[in-house]
C-alpha positions in Angstrom: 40.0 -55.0 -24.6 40.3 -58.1 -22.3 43.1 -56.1 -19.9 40.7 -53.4 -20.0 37.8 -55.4 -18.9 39.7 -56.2 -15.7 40.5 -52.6 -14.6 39.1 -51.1 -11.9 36.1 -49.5 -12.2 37.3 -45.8 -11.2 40.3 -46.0 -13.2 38.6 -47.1 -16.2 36.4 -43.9 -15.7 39.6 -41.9 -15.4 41.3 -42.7 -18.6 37.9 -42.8 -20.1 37.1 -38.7 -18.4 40.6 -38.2 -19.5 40.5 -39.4 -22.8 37.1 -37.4 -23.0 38.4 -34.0 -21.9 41.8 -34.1 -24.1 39.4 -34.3 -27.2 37.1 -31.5 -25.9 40.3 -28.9 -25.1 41.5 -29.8 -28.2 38.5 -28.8 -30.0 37.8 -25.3 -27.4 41.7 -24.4 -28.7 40.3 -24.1 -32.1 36.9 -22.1 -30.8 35.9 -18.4 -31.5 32.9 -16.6 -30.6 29.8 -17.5 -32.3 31.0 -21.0 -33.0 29.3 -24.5 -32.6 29.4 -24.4 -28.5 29.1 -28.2 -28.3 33.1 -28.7 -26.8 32.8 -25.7 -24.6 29.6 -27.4 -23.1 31.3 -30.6 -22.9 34.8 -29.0 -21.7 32.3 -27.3 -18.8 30.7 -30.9 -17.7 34.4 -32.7 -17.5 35.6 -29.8 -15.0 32.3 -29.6 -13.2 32.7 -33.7 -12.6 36.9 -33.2 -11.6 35.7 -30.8 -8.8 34.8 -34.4 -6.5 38.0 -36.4 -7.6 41.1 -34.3 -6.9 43.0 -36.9 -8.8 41.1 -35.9 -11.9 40.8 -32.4 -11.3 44.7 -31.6 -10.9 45.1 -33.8 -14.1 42.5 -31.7 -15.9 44.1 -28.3 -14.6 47.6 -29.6 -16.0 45.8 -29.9 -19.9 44.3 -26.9 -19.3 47.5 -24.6 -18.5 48.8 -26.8 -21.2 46.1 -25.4 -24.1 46.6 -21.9 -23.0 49.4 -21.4 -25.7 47.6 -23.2 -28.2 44.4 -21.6 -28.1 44.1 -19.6 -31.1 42.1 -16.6 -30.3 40.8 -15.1 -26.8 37.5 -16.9 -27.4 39.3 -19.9 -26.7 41.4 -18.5 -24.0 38.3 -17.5 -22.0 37.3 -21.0 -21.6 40.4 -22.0 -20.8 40.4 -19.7 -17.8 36.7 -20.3 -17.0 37.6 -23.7 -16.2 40.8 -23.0 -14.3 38.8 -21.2 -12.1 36.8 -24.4 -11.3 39.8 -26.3 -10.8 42.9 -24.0 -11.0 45.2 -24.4 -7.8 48.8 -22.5 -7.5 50.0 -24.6 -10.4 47.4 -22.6 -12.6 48.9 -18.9 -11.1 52.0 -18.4 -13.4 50.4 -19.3 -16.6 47.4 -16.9 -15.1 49.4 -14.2 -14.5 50.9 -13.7 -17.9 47.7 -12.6 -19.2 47.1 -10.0 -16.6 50.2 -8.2 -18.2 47.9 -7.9 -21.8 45.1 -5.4 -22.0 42.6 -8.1 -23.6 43.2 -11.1 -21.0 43.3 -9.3 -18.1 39.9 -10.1 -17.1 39.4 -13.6 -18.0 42.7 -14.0 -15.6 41.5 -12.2 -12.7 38.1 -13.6 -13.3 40.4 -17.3 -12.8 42.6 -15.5 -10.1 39.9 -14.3 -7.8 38.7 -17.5 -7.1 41.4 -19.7 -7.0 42.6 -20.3 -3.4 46.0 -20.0 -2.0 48.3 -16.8 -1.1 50.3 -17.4 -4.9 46.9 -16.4 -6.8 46.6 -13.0 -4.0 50.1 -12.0 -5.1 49.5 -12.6 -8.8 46.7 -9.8 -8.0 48.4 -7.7 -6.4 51.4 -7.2 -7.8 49.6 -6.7 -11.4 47.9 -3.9 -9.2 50.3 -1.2 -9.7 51.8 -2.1 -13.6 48.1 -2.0 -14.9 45.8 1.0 -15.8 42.8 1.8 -16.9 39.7 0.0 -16.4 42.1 -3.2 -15.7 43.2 -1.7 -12.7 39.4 -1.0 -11.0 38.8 -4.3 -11.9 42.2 -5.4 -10.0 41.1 -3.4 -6.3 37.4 -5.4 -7.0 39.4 -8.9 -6.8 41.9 -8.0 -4.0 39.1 -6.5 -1.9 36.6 -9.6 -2.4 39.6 -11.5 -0.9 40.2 -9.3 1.7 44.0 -9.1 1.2 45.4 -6.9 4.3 48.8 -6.4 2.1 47.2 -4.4 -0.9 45.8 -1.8 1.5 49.1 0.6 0.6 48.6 -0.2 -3.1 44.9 1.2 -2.7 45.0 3.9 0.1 46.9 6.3 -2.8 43.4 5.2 -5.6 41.2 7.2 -2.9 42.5 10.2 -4.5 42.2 9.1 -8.7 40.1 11.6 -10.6 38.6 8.1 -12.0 35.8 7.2 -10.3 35.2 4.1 -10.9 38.8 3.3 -9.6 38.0 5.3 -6.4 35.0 3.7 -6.0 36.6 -0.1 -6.5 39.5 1.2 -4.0 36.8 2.2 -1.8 35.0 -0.6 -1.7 38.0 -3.0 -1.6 39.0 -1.0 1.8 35.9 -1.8 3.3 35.6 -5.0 2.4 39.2 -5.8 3.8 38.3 -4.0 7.3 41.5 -4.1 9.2 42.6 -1.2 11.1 45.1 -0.1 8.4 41.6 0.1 5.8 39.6 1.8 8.5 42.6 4.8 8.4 42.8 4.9 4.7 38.9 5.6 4.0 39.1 8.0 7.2 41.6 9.6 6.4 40.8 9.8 2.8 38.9 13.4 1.2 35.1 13.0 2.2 33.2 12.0 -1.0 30.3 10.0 -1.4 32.2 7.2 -2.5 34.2 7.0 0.6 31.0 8.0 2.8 29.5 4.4 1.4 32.4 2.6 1.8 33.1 3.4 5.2 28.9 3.0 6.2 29.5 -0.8 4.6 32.9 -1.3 6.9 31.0 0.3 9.8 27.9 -2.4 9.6 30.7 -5.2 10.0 32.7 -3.6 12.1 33.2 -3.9 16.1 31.1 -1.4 17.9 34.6 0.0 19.0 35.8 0.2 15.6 32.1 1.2 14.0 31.2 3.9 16.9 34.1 6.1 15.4 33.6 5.7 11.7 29.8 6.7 12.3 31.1 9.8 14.3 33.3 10.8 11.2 29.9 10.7 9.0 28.2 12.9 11.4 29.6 16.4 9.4 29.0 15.1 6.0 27.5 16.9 3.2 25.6 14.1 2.2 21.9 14.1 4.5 21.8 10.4 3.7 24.9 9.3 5.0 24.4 11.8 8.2 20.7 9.9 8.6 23.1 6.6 8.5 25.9 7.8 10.2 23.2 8.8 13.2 21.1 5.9 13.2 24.6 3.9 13.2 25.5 5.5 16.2 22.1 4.6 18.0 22.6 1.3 17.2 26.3 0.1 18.5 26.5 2.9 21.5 23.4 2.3 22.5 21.8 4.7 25.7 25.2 6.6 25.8 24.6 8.2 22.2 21.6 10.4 24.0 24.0 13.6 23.8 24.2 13.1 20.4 20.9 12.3 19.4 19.4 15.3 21.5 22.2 17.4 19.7 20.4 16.3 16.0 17.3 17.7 17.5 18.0 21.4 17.7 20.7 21.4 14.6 19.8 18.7 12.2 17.4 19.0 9.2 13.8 17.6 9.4 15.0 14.5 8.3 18.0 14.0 9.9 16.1 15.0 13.5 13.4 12.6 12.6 16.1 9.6 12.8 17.6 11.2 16.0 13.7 11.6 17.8 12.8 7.8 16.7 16.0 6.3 18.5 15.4 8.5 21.4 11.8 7.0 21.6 13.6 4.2 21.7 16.6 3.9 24.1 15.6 7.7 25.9 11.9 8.2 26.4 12.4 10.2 29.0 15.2 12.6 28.0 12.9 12.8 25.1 10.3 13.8 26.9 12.4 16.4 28.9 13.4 17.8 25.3 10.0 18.7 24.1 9.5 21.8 25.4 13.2 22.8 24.3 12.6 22.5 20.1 10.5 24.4 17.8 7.1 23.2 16.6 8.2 21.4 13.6 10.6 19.3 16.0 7.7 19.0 19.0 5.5 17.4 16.1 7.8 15.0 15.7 8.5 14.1 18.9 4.9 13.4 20.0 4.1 11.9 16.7 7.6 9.4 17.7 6.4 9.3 21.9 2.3 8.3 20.5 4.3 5.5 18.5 5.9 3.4 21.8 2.1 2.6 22.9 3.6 4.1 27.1 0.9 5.6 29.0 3.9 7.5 30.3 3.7 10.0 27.2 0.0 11.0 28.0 0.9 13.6 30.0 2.8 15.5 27.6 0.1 15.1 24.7 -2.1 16.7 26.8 0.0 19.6 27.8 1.0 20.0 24.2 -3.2 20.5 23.9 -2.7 24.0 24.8 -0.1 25.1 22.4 0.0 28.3 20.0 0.7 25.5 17.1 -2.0 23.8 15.2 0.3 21.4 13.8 1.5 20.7 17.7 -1.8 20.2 19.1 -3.1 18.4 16.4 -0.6 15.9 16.9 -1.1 15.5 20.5 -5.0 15.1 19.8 -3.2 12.5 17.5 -1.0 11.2 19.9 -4.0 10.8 22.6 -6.3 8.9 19.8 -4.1 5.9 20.4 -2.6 6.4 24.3 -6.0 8.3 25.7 -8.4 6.8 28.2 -11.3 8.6 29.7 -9.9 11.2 31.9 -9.2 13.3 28.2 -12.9 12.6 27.1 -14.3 15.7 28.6 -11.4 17.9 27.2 -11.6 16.7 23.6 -15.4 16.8 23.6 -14.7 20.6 24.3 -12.1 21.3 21.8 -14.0 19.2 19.1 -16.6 21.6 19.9 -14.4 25.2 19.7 -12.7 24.2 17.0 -12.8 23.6 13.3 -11.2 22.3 10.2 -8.3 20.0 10.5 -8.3 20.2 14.2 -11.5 19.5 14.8 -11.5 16.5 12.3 -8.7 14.9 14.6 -10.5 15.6 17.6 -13.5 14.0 16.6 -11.0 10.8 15.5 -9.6 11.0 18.4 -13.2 10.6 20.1 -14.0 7.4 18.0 -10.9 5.8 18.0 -9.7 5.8 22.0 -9.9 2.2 23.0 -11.5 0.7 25.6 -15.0 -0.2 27.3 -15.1 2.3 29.6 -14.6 4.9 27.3 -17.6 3.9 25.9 -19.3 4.9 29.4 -17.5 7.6 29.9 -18.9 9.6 26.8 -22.5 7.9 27.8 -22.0 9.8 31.2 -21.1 13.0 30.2 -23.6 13.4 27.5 -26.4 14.7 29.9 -24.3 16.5 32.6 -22.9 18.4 29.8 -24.2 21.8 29.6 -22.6 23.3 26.4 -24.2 22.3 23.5 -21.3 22.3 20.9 -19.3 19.7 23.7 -23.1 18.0 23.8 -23.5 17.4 20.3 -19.5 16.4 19.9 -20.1 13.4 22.8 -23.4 12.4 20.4 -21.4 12.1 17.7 -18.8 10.2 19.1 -21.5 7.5 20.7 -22.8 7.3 17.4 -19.1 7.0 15.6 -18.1 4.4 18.0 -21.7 2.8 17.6 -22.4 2.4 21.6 -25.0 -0.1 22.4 -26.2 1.6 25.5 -26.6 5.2 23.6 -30.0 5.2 22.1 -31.9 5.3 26.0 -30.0 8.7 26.1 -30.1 9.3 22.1 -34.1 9.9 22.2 -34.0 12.3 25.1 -31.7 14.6 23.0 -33.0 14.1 20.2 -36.0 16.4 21.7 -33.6 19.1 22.9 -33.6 23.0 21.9 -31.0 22.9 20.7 -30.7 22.3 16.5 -27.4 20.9 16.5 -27.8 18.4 19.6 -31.1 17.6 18.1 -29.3 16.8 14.4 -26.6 15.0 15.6 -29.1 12.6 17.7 -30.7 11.7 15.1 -27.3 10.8 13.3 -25.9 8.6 16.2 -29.4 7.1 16.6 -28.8 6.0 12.5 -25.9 3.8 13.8 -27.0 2.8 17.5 -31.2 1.9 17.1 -33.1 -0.8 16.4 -36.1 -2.2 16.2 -37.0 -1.0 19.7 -36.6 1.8 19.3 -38.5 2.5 15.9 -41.9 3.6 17.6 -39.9 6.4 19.8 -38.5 7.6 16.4 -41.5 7.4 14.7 -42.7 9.8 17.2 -40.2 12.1 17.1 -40.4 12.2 13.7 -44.2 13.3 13.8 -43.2 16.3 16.2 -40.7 17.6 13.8 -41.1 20.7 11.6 -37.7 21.1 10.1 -37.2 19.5 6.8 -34.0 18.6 7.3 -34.2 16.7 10.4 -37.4 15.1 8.8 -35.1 13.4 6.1 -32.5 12.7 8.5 -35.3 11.0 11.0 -36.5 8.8 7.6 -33.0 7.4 7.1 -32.3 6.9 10.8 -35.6 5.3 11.3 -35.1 2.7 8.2 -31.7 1.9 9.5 -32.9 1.0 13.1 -35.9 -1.1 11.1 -33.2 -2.7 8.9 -30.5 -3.7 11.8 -33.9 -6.4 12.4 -33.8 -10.0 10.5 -37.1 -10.0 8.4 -37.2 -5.4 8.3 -40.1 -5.7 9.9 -42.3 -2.6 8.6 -45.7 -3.3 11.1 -44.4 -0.3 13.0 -44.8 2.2 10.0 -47.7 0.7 8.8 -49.4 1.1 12.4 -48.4 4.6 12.7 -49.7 5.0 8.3 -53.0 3.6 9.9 -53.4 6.1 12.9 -51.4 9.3 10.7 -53.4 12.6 10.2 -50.7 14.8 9.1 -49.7 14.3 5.7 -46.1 15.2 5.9 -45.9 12.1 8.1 -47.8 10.2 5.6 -44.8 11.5 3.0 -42.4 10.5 5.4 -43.4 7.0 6.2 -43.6 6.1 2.3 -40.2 7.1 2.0 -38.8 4.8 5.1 -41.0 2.3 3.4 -39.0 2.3 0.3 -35.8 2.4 1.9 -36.6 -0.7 4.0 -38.2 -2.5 1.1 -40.3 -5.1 3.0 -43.4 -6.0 0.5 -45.8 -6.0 2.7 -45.6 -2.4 2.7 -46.5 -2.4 -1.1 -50.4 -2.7 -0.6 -50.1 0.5 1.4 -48.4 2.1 -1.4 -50.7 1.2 -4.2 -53.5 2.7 -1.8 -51.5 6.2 -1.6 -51.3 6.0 -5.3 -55.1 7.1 -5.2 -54.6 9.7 -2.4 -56.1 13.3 -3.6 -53.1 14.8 -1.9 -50.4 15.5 -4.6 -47.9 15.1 -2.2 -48.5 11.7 -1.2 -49.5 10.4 -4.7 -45.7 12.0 -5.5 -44.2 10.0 -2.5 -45.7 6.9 -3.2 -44.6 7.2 -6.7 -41.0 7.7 -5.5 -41.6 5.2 -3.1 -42.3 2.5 -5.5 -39.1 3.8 -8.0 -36.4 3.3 -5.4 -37.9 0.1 -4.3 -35.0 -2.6 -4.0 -36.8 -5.2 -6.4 -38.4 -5.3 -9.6 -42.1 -6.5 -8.2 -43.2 -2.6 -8.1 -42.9 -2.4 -11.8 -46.5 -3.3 -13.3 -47.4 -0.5 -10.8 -45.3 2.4 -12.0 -46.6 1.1 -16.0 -50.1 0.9 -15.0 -49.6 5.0 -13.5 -47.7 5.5 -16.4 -50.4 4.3 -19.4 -53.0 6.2 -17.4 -52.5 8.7 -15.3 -53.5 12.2 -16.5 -50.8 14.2 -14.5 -47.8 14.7 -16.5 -45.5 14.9 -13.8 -46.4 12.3 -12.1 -46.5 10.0 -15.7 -42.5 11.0 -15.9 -42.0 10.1 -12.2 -43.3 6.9 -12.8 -42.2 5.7 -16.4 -38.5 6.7 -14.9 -39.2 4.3 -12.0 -40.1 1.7 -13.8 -37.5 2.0 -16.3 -35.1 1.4 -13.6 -36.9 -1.3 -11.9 -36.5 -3.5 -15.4 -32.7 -2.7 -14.7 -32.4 -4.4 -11.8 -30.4 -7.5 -11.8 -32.5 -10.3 -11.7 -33.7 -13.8 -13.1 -35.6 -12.5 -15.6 -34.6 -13.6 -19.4 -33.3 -10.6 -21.1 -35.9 -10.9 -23.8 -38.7 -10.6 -20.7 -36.8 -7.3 -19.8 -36.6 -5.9 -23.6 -40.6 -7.0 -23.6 -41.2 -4.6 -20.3 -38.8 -1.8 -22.0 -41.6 -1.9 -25.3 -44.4 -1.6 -23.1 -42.7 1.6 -21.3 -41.8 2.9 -24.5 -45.3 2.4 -25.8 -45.9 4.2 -22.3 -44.3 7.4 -23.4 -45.0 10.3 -24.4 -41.9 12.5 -24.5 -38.5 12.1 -26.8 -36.7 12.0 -23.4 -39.0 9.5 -21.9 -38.1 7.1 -25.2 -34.3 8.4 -25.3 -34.0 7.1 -21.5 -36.0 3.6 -23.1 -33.5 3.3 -25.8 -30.2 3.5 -23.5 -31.6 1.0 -21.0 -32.5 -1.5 -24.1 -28.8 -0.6 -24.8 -27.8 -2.4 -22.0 -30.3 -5.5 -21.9 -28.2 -7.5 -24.7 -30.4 -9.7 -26.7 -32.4 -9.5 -30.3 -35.3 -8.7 -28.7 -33.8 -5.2 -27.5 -31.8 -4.6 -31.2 -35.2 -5.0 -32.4 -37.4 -2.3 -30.0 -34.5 0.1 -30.6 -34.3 -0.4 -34.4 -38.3 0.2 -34.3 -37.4 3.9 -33.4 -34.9 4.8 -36.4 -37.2 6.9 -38.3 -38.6 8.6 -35.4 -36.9 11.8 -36.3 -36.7 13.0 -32.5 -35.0 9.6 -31.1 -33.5 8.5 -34.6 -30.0 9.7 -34.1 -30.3 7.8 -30.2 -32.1 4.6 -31.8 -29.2 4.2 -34.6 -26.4 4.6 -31.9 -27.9 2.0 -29.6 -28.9 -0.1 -32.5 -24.8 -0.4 -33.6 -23.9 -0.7 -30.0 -26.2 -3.8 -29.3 -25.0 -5.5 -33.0 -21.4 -5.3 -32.0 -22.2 -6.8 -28.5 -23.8 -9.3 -30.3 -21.7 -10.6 -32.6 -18.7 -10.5 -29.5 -21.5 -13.1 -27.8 -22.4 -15.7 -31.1 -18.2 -15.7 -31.6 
């Protein structure tokens, strides 16, 4: 112990490592699968810390080709040759190499062999190559290929041909992973499968652009579309602007697909020849090409999108009205306004895109410009809709003036554009319009326009509609103006309600009814249950019990057991089973014992019974989810 003491540090950790390692091979000789893996663990850690100290490590390897006789089963033997390939050298090769002449071994020793270095463990490899068969001899071209061994290439050129495709495809792969010229012949030379097609697209993406632009040219006539996408796209890419011919070749011959690679690169390295080949292809390939030329962003390719406007295709003008959405300026606003207006369906649906999506301020002018100095009313209302699309600040000055014109559909789509242009300034000029106006349905679309310009204001200021309430003698108007003052929802409009509640008109009385149902809050709601308890008109009662009803459903502060409290008051409001049956679904929804309890109060009402027992289960089970 004292000599010991007195070592040096690393070479007591040697003998000790050593000492270590003997015990754990000892114990791995004896191991079979499904077995306490405690020494192949420990076996593992000694090799893993030999891989620094090459003193160590060549000691280890020489105990491990030592065990390989003794181990006792091929449990054991896989270890073994798990941890020569860790820290195997040449030394390890012979003793490897007699197990790749036994069925059973083979693959733990090539598994070793493939990663030991050195030209001794190649040849091992290769020369097992042509005595072994099987799945043994796949496995054999995977190794000799991952190490790129130029000599095997004669030993795997003939496996191109196996009926086995898994060894075809290993011999395949193995080629293209070696690369040199010899392994470019053999796969190009070899029957044209998909195998080979995918080996020789790997070698040609690692391959010299000398080398690659040949393989890719091979490709070209396979039978595979995939591999003639590749094969084409590979050619763009390492020939560069001198694959042109061959690209504008794909266009008139190729399939959809195919063409589609050979117009994207010609976007890219050949706009112009591209350009040039347009008016050479078919309609399915002309739709491709402008869909490819809108793509680069180059003002260059305006031109032929609108040329392409007057074709006999749909599909090729619609993607030229495509094409000019993203690369048109102003100069095409008058031509797409036009055929936006002739039009219809898909084509008409693109124009008007195109309209709102063109870029650029003075785009925005230039539809502004042509709006009055455009004669045809289809092209009119198409510009109207467009400033209103595009939301154009300066378009409600011109906005109001058509919104008065003969014309119906110049008139409607005014009031549309105004909807997402106007604001408050412009809420007295609609309000006027709006009280000239004897079509009903540019009556409703003149109430949402006008609550949208009064709405685009901070505090919805409603002093407009109540001044114009105040001075109104038509009651159409008055109808209207309730129903902008429920869509704005500004209370101070309420007292003006309330007061139409009395009107002798049934109309209004109906509108301010409405009115105070769609209101955005709750504070409406003692209204509606007042109208409801009293009022004499049936109609009207239903109208108003309905609105309130929803009003309690608002989301709001109020306790839920305030909310089932309103609900008992409407139901003792009502006077029909469907006014209770539209009671008992909203309790359904307020969740607390208050609301179990109205809607168990209605189980032996034989008309709402059946409805009352439903919502009565469904409020228990939601519940007891809430107390667990």
């Amino acid at each position: 112990m004292v000599r010991l003491k007195i070592l040096p540090c690393v070479l007591l950790t040697t003998m000790l490592s050593a000492a270590d390692a003997g015990t754990w091979i000892q114990q791995v000789a004896g191991y079979d699968f499904g077995g306490d893996p405690t020494a192949l663990r420990a076996l593992e850690a000694e090799t893993l810390r030999a891989t620094g100290q090459p003193a160590q490590a060549r000691d280890l390897e020489k105990r491990l080709i030592a065990a390989l006789p003794s181990a006792r089963n091929n449990a054991a033997r896989d270890s073994f040759c798990r941890n020569l390939a860790i820290v195997g050298s040449s030394a390890s090769v012979p003793a490897l190499a007699a197990l790749l002449n036994r069925a059973d071994t083979l693959e733990m020793a090539r598994y070793a062999l493939e990663r030991i270095p050195g030209p001794e463990a190649t040849g091992a490899l290769r020369k097992a190559l042509p005595q072994t068969g099987g799945a043994g001899k796949a496995g054999l071209a995977v190794s000799l290929g991952r190490r790129r061994d130029a000599a095997s290439v004669p030993l795997l050129r003939p496996l191109l041909a196996s009926s086995d495709r898994p060894l075809t495809e290993a011999a395949a792969t193995a080629l293209a992973h070696i690369g040199t010229p010899a392994a470019r012949e053999a796969l190009l030379s070899a029957k044209a499968t998909p195998v080979v097609a995918d080996a020789l697209l790997q070698l040609a993406e690692t391959a010299p652009a000398t080398a690659a632009g040949p393989i890719y040219r091979n490709l070209l006539t396979s039978d595979n579309e995939a591999v003639r996408m590749a094969a084409l796209h590979g050619i763009a890419r390492v020939e560069g602007a001198r694959s042109t011919e061959t690209l504008l070749a794909a266009l008139k011959t190729a399939t959809p697909r195919v063409r589609a690679i050979a117009i994207r690169e010609l976007a890219r390295l050949d706009e112009a020849a591209l350009i040039r080949a347009a008016s050479t292809v078919l309609a399915p390939a002309r739709v491709q090409i402008l869909t490819a030329l809108a793509d680069t962003g180059h003002a260059t390719v305006a031109p032929l999108l609108e040329e392409s406007l007057a074709s006999e295709s749909v599909p090729v003008r619609i993607a030229a009205i495509n094409g000019l959405a993203k690369l048109g300026t102003r100069k095409q606003i008058p031509t797409l306004a036009a055929r936006a207006g002739q039009t219809t369906g898909e084509e008409q649906a693109a124009v008007r895109l195109a309209l709102a999506s063109i870029r650029g301020a003075d785009v925005d002018a230039a539809i502004l410009e042509a709006i009055p100095v455009t004669t045809e009313a289809k092209t009119q209302a198409e510009l109207i809709r467009a400033s209103g699309e595009r939301g154009i600040r300066g378009a409600p000055a011109i906005l109001l003036r058509t919104a008065a014109s003969k014309e119906k559909p110049v008139r409607t789509e005014s009031i549309r554009a105004l909807r997402e242009t106007a604001g408050p300034p412009e809420v007295p000029q609609l309000i006027a319009l709006l009280s000239r106006t004897e079509d009903d349905t540019e009556r409703s679309e003149y109430e949402r326009t006008v609550a949208a310009a009064i709405r685009r204001s901070k505090d919805a200021s409603v002093a407009e509609l109540l001044k114009a309430n105040a001075a109104a003698t038509d009651a159409d108007l008055r109808v209207s103006l309730l129903a902008i003052m429920s869509a704005v929802g500004n209370n101070d409009a309420l007292p003006v309600i309330r007061e139409a509640l009395k009107a002798k008109d049934n109309d209004q009385q109906r509108a301010a009814i409405n009115a105070l149902a769609g209101w955005p809050s709750a504070d409406p709601a003692p209204d509606l249950l007042a109208l409801a308890q009293s009022t004499a008109n049936a109609s009207h009662q239903a109208l108003a019990l309905r609105g309130f009803v929803r009003l309690v459903q608002i989301p709001s502060s109020r306790p839920p057991a305030e909310s089932a409290k309103m609900l008992a008051d409407g139901l003792a409001a009502a006077r029909r089973p469907e006014e209770k049956k539209i009671i008992l679904a909203a309790a359904q929804r307020i969740i607390c014992p208050e609301s179990l309890a109205l809607v168990k109060s209605q189980i032996n009402d034989p008309a709402v019974g059946e409805e009352a027992r439903q919502a009565a289960t469904a409020l228990e089970r939601s519940l007891s989810f809430r107390r667990n």
